[in-house]
C-alpha positions as CSV (number, residue, x, y, z in Angstrom):
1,X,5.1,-38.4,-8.1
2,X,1.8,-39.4,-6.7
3,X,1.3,-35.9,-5.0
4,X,2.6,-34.1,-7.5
5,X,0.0,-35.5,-10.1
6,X,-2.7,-34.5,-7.2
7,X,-1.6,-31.3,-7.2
8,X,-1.9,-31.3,-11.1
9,X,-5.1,-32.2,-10.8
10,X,-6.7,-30.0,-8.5
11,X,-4.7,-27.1,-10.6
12,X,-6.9,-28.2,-13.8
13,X,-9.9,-28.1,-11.8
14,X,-9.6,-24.9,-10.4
15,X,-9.0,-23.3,-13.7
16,X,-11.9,-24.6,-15.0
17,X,-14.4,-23.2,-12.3
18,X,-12.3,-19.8,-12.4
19,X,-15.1,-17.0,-13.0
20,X,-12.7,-14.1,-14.0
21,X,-8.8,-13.3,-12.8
22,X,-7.7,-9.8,-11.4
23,X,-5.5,-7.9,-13.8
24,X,-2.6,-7.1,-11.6
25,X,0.1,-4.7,-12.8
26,X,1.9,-1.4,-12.6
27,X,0.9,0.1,-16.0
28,X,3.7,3.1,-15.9
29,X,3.3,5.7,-18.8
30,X,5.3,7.4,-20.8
31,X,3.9,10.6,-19.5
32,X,4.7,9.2,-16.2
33,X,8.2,8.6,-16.3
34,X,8.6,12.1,-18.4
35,X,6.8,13.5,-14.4
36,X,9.3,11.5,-12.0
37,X,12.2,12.3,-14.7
38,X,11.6,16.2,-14.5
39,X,11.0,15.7,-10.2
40,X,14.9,14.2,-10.0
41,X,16.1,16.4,-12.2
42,X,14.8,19.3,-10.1
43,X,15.5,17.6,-6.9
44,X,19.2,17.7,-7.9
45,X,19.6,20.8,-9.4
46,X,18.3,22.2,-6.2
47,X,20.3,20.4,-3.8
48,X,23.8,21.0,-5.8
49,X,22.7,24.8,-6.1
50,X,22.4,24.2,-2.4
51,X,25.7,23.5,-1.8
52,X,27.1,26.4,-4.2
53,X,25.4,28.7,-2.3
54,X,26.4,27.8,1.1
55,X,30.1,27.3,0.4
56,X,32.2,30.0,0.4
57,X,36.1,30.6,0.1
58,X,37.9,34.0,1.3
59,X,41.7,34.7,0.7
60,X,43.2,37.2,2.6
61,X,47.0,37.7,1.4
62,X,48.4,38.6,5.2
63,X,49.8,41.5,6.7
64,X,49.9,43.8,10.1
65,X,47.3,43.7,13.1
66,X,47.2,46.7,14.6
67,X,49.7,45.9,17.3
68,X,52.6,45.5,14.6
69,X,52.3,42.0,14.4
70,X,52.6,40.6,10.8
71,X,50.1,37.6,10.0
72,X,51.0,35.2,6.4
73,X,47.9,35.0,3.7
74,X,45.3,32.4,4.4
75,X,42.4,30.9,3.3
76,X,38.7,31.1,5.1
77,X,36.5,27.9,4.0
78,X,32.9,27.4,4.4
79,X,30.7,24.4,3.4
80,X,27.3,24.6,4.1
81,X,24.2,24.5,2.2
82,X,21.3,27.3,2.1
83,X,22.7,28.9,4.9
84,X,22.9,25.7,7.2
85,X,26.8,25.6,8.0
86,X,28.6,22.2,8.1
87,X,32.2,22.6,8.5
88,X,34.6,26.2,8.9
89,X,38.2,26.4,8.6
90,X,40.0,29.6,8.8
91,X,43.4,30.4,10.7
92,X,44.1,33.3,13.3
93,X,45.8,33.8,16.5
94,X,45.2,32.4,19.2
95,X,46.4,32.4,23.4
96,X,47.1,35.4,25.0
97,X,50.2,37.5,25.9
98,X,53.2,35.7,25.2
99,X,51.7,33.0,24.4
100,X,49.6,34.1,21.5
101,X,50.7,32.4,17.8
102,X,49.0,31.5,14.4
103,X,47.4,28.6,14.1
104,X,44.2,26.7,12.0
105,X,41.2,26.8,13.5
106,X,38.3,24.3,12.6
107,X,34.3,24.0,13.0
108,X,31.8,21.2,12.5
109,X,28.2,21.3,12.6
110,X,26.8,17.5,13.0
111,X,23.2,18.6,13.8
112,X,23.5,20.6,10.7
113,X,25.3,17.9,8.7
114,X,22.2,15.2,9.5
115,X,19.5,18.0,9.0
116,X,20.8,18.3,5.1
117,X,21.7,14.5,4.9
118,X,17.9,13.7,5.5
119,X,16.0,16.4,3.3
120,X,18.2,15.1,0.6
121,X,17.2,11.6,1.2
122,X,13.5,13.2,1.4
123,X,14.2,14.7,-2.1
124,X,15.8,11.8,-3.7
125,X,15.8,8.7,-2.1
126,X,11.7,8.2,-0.7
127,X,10.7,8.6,-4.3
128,X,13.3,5.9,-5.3
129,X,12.1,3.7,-2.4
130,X,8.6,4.4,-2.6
131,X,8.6,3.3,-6.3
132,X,10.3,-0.2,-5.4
133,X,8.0,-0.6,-2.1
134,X,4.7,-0.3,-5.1
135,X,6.8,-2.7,-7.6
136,X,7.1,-5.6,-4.4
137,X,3.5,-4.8,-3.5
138,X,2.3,-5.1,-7.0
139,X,4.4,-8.7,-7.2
140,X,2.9,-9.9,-3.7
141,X,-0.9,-9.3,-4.9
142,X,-3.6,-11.8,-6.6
143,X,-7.6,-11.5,-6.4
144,X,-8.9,-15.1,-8.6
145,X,-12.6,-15.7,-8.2
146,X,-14.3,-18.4,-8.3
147,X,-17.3,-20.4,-8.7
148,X,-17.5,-21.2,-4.5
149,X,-14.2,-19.0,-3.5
150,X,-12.1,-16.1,-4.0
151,X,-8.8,-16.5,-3.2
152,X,-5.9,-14.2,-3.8
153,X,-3.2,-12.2,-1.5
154,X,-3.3,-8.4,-0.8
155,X,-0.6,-6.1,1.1
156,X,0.4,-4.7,3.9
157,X,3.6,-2.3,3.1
158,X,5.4,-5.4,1.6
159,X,4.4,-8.5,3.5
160,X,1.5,-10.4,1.9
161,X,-1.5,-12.3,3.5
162,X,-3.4,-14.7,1.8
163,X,-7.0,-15.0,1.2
164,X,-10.1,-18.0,0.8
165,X,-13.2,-17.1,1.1
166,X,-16.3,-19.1,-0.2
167,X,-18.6,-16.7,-2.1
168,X,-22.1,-16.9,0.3
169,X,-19.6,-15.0,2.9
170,X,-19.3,-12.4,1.1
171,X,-21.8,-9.0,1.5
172,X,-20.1,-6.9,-1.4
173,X,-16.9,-5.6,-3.5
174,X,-17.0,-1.9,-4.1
175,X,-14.1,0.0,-6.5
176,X,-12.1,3.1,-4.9
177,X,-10.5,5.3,-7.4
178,X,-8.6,7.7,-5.8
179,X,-5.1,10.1,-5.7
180,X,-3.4,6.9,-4.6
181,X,-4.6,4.5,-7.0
182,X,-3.3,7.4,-9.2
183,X,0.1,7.2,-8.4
184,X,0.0,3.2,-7.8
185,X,-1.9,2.5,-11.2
186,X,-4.9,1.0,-11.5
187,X,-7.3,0.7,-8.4
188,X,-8.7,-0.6,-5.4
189,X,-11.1,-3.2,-4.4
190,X,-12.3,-3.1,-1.4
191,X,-14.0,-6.7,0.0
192,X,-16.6,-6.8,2.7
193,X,-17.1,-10.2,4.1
194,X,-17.9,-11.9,7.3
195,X,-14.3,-11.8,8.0
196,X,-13.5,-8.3,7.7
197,X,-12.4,-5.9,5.1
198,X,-9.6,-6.4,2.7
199,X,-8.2,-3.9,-0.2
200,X,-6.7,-5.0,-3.7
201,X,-4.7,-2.5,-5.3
202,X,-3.0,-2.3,-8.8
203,X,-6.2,-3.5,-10.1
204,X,-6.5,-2.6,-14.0
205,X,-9.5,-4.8,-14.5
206,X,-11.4,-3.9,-11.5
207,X,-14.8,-2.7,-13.2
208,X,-15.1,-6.0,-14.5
209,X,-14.0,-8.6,-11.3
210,X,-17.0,-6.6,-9.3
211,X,-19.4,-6.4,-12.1
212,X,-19.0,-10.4,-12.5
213,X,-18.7,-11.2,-8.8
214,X,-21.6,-9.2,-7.4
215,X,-23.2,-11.2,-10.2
216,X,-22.1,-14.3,-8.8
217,X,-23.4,-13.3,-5.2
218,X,-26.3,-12.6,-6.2
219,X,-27.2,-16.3,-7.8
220,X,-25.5,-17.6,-5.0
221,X,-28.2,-16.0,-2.7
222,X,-31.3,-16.4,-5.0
223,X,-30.2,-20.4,-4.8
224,X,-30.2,-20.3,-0.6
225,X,-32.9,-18.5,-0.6
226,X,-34.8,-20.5,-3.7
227,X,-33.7,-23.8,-1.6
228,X,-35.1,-22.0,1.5
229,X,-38.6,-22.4,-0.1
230,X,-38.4,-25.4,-1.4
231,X,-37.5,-26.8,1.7
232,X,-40.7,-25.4,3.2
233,X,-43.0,-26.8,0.9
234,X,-41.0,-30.4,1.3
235,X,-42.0,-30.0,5.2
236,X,-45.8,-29.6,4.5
237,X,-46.2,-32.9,2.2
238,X,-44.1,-34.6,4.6
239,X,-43.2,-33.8,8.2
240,X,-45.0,-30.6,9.2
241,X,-44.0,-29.5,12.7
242,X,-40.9,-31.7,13.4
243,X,-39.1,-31.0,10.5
244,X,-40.9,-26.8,10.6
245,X,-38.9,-26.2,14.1
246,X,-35.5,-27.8,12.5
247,X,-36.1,-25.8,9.4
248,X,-36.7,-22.7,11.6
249,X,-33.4,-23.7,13.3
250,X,-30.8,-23.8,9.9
251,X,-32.1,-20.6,8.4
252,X,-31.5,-18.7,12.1
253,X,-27.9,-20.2,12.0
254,X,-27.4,-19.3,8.5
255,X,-29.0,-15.8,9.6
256,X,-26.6,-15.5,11.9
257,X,-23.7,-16.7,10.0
258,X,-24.6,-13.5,7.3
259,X,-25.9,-16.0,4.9
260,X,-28.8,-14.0,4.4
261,X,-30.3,-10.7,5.0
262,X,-33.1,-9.8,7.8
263,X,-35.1,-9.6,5.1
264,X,-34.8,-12.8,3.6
265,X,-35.2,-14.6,7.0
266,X,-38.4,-12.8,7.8
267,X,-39.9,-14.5,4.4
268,X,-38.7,-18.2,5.0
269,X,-39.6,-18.2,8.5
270,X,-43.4,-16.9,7.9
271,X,-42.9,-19.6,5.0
272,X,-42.2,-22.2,7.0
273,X,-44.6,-21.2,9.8
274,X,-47.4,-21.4,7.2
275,X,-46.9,-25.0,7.7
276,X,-48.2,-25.5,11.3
């Protein structure tokens, strides 16, 4: 009970330093569903017609070859589809000389049988299992930020790989828009951080999350680099060259961590070197 009210806790005080929340979701139209209604239909009517056209039954009602010899009516069966054959049955004679007699005869194509097996899967089921592959994605992905962190999970195919990353390690958040956010719904943000890149897709909110982060990186840099010069002016009342060179030291590291910019560090450190 102990850890659970703990856990409580630190719930109610992460909601109440959240920034903004990621609007995750799948937002399927009705003009959407009309699209991937029409595809199966098509798909199907294409893969039956298929089938009609490659299968074929002849009927021959017997007879005389031309060496006298009578034959009884038969049927000749085809099954293919487009033109790709899959199985033939027919009868005839067979053997030679004496030894000749009627018999059925039959033919199967395997490598034609998978060849039609898989463009129908191509036709029917990818769509079907491309759709449920976006719905677990969807389901698997969170972006929450933060006053200090943003935390969240993103995707690859359809395991998921959670995210913490405090807000001063973060260069930027830029919003993609393209043919796949299309299909998927929604679109991408793309984070750049001293850890690497990482995409969020399915986001319907995105304009705002980056619009309110970037803001939130922004005073989070004006404060290190506002602390920056206060620190420097600290060192001249008190402890001029001593505490200068350790000064010098934490902005390098925090240069080097990607803290702040070249830019940045080239005004603190003349800052703090006007202090010798």
């Amino acid at each position: 009970m102990h850890i659970d009210s703990k856990n409580k806790m630190s719930d109610a005080e992460n909601k109440s330093i959240e920034i903004i929340r990621a609007d995750v979701r799948r937002l399927l139209s009705q003009k959407r569903k009309m699209i991937f209604g029409i595809y199966i239909i098509i798909a199907v009517i294409f893969i039956v017609v298929g089938f009609i056209k490659g299968t074929n039954t002849v009927h021959d009602e017997g007879g005389h070859t031309v060496y006298g010899d009578s034959y009884p009516a038969y049927d000749m069966k085809e099954v293919g589809w487009y033109g790709m054959n899959i199985t033939f049955e027919t009868e005839g004679w067979d053997g030679k000389g004496i030894y000749t007699h009627w018999t059925e005869k039959k033919e199967s194509h395997p490598g034609n049988a998978a060849i039609v097996v898989l463009i129908v899967f191509a036709l029917i089921g990818m769509p079907i299992i491309a759709i449920a592959v976006m719905k677990k994605q969807c389901g698997l992905t969170s972006f929450t930020v933060s006053q200090k962190h943003i935390v969240g999970s993103y995707c690859i195919l359809i395991s998921a790989k959670s995210i913490n990353i405090p807000i001063e390690r973060i260069d930027y958040l830029t919003i993609s828009n393209g043919y796949l956010d299309k299909i998927r719904s929604g679109k991408t943000i793309m984070l750049r951080s001293s850890f690497g890149n990482v995409k969020f897709h399915y986001i319907q909110n995105a304009d705002d999350v980056v619009a309110k982060t970037t803001q939130l990186i922004e005073q989070m840099k004006n404060q290190t680099i506002d602390v920056g010069f206060q620190t420097a002016k600290n060192i001249k009342k008190e402890k001029p060259k001593s505490s200068t060179v350790e000064a010098l030291q934490e902005i390098t590291e925090m240069k080097n961590l990607g803290l702040i910019s070249e830019e940045e560090y080239t005004k603190m450190k003349n800052e703090f070197l006007k202090t010798l």
